[in-house]
N, C-alpha and C positions, 0 to 999 in steps of 0.2 A: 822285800827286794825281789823284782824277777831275774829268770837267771834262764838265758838266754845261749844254746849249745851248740854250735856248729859242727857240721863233720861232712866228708866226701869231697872233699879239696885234695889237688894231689896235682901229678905232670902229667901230660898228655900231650899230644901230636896237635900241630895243627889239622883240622878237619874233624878233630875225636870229640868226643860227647864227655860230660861229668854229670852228675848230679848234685845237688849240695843238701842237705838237711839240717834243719835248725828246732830243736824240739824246745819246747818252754815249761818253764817249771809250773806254770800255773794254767788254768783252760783259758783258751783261747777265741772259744765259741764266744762270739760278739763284739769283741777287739776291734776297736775300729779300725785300725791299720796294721798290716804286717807287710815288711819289706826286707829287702834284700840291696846293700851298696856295695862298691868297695873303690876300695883306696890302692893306686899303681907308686912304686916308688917316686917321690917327688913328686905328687899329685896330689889334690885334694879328693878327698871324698866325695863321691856321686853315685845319685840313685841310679838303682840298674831297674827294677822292677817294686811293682808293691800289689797289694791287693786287700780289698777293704771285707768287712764283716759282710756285705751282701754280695760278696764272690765277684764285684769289679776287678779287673784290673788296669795297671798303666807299666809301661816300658818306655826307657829310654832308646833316641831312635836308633842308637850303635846295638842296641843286640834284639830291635824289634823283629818276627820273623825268625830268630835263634834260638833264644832263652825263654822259659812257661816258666810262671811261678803258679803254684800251688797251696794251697790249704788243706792238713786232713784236722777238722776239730775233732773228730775223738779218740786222733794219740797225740794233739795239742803239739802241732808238727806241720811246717811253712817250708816248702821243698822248692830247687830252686834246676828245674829241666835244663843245661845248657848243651847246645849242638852243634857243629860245625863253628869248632872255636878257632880265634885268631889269636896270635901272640901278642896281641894290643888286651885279647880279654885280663891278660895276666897282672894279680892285682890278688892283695888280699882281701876276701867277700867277707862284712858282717850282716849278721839279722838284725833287724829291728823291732820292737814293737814299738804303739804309739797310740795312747788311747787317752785322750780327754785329759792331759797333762800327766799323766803317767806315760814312761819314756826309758827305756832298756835295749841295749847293746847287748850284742853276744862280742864273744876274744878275736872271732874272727877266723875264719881260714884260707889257707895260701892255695891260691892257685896259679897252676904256672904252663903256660902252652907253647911250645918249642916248635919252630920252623922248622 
């Protein structure tokens, strides 16, 4: 079972920056996909960003321009840049992985951006 870690969720202004980190229990070097969604109260779940084992990425177009996701595979750790946040971004963030039908969620972290 992977086991999937979030952290660096918290309040912030509208305008402010966060960053998110999601470390994985296992290497990551090669994984075909690693992402980043989240979920706003009474909302469904939607991707924000992902990026594939040859360092592609793709963004949804609400934080293209905002938000960098990141890879570092050798502390097996999928970061997630966000900048000039709006209080629409507010929403709890999970990681993903996603590799050839193996498929792991992290718990998730709360972020929350106040006007």
């Amino acid at each position: 079972q992977v086991q999937l870690v979030e952290s660096g969720g918290g309040l912030v202004q509208a305008g402010g920056s966060l960053r998110l980190s999601c470390a994985a229990s296992i290497s990551i070097f090669g994984i075909r996909l690693m992402g980043w969604y989240r979920q706003a109260t009474g909302k469904q779940r939607e991707l924000v960003a992902t990026t594939t084992s040859g360092g592609s990425t793709n963004y949804a177009d609400s934080v293209k321009g905002r938000f960098t996701i990141s890879r570092d595979n050798a502390k097996n750790t999928v970061y997630l840049q966000m900048n000039s946040l709006k209080p629409e971004d507010t929403a709890v963030y999970y990681c993903n992985l996603d590799h050839y039908g193996l498929r792991s969620w992290g718990q998730g972290t709360q972020v929350t951006v106040s006007s």
